[in-house]
C-alpha positions as YAML, in Angstrom:
chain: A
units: angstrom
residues:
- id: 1
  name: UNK
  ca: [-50.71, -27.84, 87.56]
- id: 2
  name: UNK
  ca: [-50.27, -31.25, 86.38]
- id: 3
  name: UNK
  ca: [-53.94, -31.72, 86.41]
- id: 4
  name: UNK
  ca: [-54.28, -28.61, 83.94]
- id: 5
  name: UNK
  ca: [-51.32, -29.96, 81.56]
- id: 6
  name: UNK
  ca: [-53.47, -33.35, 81.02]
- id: 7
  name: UNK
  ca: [-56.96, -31.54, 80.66]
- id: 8
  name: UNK
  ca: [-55.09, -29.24, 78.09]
- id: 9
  name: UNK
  ca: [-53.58, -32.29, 76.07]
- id: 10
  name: UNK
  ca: [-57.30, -34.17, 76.57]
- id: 11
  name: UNK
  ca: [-58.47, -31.30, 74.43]
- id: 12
  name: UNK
  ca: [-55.84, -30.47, 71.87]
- id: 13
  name: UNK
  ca: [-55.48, -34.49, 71.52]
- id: 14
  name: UNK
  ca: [-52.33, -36.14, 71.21]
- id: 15
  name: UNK
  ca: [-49.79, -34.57, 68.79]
- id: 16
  name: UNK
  ca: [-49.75, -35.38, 64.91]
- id: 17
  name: UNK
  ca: [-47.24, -36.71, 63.45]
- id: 18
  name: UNK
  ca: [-45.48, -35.60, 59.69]
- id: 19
  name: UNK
  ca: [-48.05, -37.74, 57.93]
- id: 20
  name: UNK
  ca: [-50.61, -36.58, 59.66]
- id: 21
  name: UNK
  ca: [-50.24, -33.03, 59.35]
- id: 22
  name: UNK
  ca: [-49.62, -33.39, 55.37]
- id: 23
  name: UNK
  ca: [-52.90, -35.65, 55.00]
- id: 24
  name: UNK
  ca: [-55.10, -32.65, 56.84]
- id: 25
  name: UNK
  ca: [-53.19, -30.02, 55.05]
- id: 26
  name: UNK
  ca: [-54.29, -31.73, 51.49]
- id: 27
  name: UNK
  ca: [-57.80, -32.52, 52.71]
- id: 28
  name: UNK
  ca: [-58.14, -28.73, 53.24]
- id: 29
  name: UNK
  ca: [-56.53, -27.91, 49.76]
- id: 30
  name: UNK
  ca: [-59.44, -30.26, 48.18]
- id: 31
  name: UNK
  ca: [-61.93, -29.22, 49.77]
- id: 32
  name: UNK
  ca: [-60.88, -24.98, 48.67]
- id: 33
  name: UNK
  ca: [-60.19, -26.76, 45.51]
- id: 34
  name: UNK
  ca: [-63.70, -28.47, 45.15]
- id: 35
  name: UNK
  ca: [-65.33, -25.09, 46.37]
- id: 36
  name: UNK
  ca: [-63.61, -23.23, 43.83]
- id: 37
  name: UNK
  ca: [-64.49, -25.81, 41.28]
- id: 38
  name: UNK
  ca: [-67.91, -25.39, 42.21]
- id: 39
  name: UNK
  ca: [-68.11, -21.62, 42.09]
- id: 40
  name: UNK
  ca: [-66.52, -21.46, 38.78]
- id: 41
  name: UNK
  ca: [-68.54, -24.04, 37.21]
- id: 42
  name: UNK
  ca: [-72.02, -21.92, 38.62]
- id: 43
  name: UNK
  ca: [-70.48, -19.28, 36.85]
- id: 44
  name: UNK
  ca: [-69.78, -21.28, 33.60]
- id: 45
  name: UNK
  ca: [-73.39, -22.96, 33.64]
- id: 46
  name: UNK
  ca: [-75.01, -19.37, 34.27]
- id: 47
  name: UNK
  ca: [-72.55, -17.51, 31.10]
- id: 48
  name: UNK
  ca: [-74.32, -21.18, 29.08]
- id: 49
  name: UNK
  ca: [-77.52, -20.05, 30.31]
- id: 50
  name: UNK
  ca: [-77.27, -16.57, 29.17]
- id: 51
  name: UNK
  ca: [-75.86, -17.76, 25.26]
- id: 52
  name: UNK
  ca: [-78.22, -20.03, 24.77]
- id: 53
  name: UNK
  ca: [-80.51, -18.11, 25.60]
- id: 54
  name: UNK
  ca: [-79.43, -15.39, 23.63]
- id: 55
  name: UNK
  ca: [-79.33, -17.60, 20.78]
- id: 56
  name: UNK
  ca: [-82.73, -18.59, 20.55]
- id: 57
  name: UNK
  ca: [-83.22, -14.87, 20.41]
- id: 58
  name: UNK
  ca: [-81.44, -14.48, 17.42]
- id: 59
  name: UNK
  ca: [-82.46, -17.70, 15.82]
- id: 60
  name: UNK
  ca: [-86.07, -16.72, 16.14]
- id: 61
  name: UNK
  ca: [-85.77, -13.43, 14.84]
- id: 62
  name: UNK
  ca: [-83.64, -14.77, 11.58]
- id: 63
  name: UNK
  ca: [-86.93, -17.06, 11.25]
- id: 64
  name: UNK
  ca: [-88.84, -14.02, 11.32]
- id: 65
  name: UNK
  ca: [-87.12, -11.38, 9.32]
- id: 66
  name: UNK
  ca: [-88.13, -12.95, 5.88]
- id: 67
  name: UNK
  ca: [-91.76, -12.35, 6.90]
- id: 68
  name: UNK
  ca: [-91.45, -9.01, 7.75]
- id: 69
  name: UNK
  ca: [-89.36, -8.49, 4.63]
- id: 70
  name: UNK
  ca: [-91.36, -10.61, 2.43]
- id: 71
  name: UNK
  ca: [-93.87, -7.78, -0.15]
- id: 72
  name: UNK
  ca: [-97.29, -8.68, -0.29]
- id: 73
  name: UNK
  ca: [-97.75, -10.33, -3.70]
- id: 74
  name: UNK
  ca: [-100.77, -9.19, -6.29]
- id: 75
  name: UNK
  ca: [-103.01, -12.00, -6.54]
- id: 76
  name: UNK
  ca: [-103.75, -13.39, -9.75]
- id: 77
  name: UNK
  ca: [-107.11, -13.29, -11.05]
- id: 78
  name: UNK
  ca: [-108.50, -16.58, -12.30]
- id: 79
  name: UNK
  ca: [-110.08, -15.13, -14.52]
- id: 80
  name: UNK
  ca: [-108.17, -14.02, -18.39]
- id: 81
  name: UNK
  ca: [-108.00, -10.87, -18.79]
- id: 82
  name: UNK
  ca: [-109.67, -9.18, -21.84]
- id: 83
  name: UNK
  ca: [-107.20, -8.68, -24.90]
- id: 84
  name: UNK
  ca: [-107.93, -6.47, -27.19]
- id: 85
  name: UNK
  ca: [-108.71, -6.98, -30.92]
- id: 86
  name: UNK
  ca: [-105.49, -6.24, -33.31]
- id: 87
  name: UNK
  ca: [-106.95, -5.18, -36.22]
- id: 88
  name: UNK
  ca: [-105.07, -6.15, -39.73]
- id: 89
  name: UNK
  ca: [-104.25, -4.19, -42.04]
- id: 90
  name: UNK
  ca: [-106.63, -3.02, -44.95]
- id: 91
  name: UNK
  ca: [-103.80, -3.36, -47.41]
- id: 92
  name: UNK
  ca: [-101.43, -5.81, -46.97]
- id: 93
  name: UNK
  ca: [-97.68, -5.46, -46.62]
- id: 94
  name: UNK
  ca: [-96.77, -7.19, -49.08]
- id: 95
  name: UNK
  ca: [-99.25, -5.11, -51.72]
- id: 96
  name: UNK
  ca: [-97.18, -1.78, -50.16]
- id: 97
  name: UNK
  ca: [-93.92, -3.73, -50.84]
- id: 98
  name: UNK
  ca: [-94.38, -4.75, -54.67]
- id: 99
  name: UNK
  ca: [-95.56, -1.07, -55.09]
- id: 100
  name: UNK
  ca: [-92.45, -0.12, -53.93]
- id: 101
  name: UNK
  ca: [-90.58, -1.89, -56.07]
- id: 102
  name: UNK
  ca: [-92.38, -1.02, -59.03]
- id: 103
  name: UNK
  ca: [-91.41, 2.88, -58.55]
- id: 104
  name: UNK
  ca: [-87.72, 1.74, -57.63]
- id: 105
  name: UNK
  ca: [-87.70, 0.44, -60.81]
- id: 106
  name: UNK
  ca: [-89.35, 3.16, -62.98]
- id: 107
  name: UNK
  ca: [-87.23, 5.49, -61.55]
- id: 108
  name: UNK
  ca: [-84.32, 3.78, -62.42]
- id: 109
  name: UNK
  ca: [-85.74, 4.19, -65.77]
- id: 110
  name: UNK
  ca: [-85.77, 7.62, -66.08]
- id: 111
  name: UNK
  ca: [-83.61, 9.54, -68.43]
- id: 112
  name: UNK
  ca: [-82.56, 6.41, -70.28]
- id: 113
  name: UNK
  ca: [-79.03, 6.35, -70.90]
- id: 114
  name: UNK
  ca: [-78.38, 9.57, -68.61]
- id: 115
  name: UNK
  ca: [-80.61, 7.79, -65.25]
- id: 116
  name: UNK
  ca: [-81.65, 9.61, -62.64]
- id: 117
  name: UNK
  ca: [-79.46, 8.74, -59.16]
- id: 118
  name: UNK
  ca: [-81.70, 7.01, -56.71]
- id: 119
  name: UNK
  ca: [-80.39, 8.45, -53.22]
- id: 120
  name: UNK
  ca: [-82.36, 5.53, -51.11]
- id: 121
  name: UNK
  ca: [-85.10, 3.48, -52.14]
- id: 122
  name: UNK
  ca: [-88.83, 4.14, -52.17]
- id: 123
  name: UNK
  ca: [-90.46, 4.07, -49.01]
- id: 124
  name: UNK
  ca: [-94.14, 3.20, -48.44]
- id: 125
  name: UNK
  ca: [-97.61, 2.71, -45.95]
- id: 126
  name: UNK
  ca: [-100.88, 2.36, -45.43]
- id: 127
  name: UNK
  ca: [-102.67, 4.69, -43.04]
- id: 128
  name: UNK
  ca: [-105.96, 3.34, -41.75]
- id: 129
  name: UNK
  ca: [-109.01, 6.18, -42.52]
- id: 130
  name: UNK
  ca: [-106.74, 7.85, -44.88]
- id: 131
  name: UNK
  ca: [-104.70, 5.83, -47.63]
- id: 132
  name: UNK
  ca: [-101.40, 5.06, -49.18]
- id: 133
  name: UNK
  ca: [-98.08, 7.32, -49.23]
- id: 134
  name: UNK
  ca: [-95.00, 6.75, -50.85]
- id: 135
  name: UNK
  ca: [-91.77, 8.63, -50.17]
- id: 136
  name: UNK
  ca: [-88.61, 8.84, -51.95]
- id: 137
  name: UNK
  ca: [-85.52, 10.50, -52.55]
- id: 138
  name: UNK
  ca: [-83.35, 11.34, -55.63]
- id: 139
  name: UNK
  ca: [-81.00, 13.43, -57.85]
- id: 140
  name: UNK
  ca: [-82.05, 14.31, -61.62]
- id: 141
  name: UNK
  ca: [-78.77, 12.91, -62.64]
- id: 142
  name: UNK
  ca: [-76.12, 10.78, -61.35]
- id: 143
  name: UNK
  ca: [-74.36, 14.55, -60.19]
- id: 144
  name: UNK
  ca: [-70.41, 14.95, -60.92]
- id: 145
  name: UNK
  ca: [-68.44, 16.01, -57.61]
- id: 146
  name: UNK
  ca: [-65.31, 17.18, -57.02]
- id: 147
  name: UNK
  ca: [-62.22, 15.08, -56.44]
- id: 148
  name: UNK
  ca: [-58.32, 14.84, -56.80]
- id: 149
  name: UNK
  ca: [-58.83, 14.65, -60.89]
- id: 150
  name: UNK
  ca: [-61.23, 17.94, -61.11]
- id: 151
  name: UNK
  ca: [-60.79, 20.02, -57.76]
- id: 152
  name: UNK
  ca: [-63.40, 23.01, -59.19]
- id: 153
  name: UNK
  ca: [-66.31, 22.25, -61.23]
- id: 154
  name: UNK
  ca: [-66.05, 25.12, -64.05]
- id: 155
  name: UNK
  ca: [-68.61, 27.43, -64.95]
- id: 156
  name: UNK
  ca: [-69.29, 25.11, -68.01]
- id: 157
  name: UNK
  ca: [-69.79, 22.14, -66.09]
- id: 158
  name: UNK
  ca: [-72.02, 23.56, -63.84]
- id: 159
  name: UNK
  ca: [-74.27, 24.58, -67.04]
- id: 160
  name: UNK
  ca: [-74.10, 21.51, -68.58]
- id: 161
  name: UNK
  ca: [-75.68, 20.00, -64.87]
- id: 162
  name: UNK
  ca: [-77.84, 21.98, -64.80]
- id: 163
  name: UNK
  ca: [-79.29, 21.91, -68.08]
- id: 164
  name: UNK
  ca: [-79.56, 17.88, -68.05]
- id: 165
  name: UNK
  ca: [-81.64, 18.41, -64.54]
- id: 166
  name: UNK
  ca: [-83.97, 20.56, -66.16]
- id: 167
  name: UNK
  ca: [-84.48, 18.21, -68.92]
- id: 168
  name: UNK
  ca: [-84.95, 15.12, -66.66]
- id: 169
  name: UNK
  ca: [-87.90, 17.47, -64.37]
- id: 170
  name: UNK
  ca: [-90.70, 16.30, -67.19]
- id: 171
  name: UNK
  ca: [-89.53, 12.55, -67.33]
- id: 172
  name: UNK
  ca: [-89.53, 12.64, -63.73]
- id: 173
  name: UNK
  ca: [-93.07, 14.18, -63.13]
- id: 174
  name: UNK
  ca: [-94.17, 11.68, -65.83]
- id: 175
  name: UNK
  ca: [-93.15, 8.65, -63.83]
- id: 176
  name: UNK
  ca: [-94.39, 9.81, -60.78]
- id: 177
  name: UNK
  ca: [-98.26, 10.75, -62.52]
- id: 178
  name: UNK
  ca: [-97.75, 6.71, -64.16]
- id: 179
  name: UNK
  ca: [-96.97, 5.77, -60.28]
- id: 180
  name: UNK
  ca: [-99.69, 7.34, -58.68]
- id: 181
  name: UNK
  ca: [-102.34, 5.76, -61.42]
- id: 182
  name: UNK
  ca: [-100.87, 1.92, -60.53]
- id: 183
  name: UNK
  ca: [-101.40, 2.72, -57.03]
- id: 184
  name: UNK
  ca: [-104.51, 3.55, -57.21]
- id: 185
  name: UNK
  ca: [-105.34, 0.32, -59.71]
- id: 186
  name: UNK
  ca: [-103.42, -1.77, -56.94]
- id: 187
  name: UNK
  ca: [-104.83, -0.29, -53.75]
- id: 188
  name: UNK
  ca: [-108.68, -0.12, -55.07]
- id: 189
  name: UNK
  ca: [-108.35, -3.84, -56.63]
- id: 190
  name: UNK
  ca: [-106.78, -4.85, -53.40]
- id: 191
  name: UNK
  ca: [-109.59, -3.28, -51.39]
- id: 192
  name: UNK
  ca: [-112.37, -4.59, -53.16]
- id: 193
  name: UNK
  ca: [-111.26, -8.22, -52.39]
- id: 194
  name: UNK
  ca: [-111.76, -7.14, -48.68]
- id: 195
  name: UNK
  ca: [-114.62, -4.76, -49.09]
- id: 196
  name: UNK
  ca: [-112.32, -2.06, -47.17]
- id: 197
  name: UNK
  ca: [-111.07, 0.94, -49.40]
- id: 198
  name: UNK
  ca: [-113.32, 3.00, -50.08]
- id: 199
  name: UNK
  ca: [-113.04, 5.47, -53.51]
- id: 200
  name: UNK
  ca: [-111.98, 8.59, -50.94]
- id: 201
  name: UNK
  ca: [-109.04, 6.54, -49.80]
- id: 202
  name: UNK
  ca: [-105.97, 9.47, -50.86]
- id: 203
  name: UNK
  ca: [-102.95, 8.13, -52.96]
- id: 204
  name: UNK
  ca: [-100.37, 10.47, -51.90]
- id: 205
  name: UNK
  ca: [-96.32, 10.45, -53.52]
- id: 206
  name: UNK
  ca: [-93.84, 12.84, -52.44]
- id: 207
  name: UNK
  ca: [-89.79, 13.14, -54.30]
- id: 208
  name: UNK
  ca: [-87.43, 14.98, -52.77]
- id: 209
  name: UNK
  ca: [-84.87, 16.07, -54.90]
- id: 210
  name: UNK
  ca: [-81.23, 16.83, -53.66]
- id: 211
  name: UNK
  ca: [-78.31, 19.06, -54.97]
- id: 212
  name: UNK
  ca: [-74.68, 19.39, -54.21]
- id: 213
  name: UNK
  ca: [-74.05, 23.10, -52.70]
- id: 214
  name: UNK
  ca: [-71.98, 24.38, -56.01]
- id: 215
  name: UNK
  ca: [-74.78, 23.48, -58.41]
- id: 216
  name: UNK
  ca: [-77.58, 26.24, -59.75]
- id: 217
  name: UNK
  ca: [-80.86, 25.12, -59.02]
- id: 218
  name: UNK
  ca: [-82.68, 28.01, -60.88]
- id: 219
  name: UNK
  ca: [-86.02, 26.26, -62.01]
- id: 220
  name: UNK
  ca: [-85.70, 23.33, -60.16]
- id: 221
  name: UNK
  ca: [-87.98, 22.25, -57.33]
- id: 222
  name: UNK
  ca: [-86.90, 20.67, -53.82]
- id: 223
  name: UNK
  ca: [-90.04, 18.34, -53.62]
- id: 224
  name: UNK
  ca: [-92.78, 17.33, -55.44]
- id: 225
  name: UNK
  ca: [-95.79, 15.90, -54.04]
- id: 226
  name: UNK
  ca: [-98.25, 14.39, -56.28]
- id: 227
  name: UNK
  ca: [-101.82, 13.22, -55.00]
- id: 228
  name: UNK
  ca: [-105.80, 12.17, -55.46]
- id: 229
  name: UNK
  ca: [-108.25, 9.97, -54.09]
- id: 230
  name: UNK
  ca: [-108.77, 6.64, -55.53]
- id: 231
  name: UNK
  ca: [-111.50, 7.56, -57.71]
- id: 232
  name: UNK
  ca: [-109.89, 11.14, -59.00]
- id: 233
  name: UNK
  ca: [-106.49, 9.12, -59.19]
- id: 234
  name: UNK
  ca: [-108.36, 6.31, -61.43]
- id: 235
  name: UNK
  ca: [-109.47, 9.63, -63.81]
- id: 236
  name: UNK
  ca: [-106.29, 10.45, -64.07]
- id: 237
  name: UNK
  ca: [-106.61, 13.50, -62.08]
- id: 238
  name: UNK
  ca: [-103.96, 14.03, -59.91]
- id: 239
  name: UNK
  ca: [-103.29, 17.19, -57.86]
- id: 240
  name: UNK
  ca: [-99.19, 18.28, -58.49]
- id: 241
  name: UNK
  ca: [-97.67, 20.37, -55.72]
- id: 242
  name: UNK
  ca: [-94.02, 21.58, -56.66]
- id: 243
  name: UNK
  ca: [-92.05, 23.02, -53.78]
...
């Protein structure tokens, strides 16, 4: 028996003491530590792995999105392209504008001390292939209305309009013929500097005359148009359409 005891204490060695037990205790602690370390730091090192990698993913396809979005741009030809001839006028603006004036002002004229009222002021162009044509708008007489002092025109009053609009129709006609015959002296002279008008070119003028609602228009027109070519026109024969 005593020969077991000592081949039992041969293998389990001689006993530890406190310090000894606490120093193999600690090494085993480490060494779970350091594998735990180790497995957690794998697993860190592999989530890296994965991000980065993921990353460059990403970062390559932001690098290539704005060439799939990017739209095919026209080229440019080298080349200019052909632009088109702008052809000037045959009369110039500024012919159309004195012309203009000069009716503004004969209207104004018209009826002397009792004028005609100008409702806007003459309007005027030249139409390639065609010719000149003036517009304009007016009342026979500067027209009384009703207001605060005279809230219903009589019968009398109305009369009296309506006579003075009648007598202004002639003077008004009159201008108009005069206004047709310096167009056509202005226009032609203008287009024989330039070798472009040609004596069929059509001087056309056209008046539009307006009334208040109350007044009696018996005998007086709405429009009158007043036209000829420039050769007619220089003959003083002028075509007169009263509407």
């Amino acid at each position: 028996m005593r020969d077991a005891e000592m081949g039992k204490a041969r293998k389990t060695g001689p006993p530890m003491n406190a310090d000894q037990r606490g120093l193999k205790t600690n090494t085993g602690r480490n060494a779970c530590a350091t594998k735990t370390n180790t497995g957690r730091n794998a697993c860190a090192t592999k989530a890296n792995t994965g991000r980065n990698a993921c990353a460059t993913v990403c970062l390559a396809l932001v690098w290539l999105a704005p060439a799939w979005g990017q739209v095919a741009k026209p080229v440019v030809s080298a080349s200019p392209a052909a632009v088109m001839p702008v052809e000037r006028p045959r009369v110039a603006r500024q012919t159309i504008s004195e012309l203009e004036k000069h009716f503004d002002s004969e209207l104004l004229r018209v009826g002397g001390a009792d004028p005609i009222d100008m409702l806007g002021l003459t309007r005027g162009l030249y139409l390639s292939d065609y010719g000149a044509v003036f517009t304009a708008e007016v009342s026979l007489i500067v027209t009384p209305s009703v207001s605060p002092f005279r809230l219903v025109m009589s019968d009398a009053d109305k009369a009296k309009v309506h006579q003075r609009k009648l007598e202004h129709l002639p003077l008004l006609e009159k201008a108009m013929r005069e206004m047709v015959l310096n167009t056509a002296m202005t226009v032609g002279a203008a287009g024989e500097r330039v070798n472009v008008v040609n004596s069929s070119a059509q001087i056309v003028l056209a008046v539009r005359l307006l009334y208040l609602p109350w007044e009696n228009t018996v005998g007086l027109p709405g429009q009158i148009v007043m036209k000829a070519d420039l050769k007619d026109a220089l003959a003083g024969k002028i075509q007169t359409e009263i509407q």
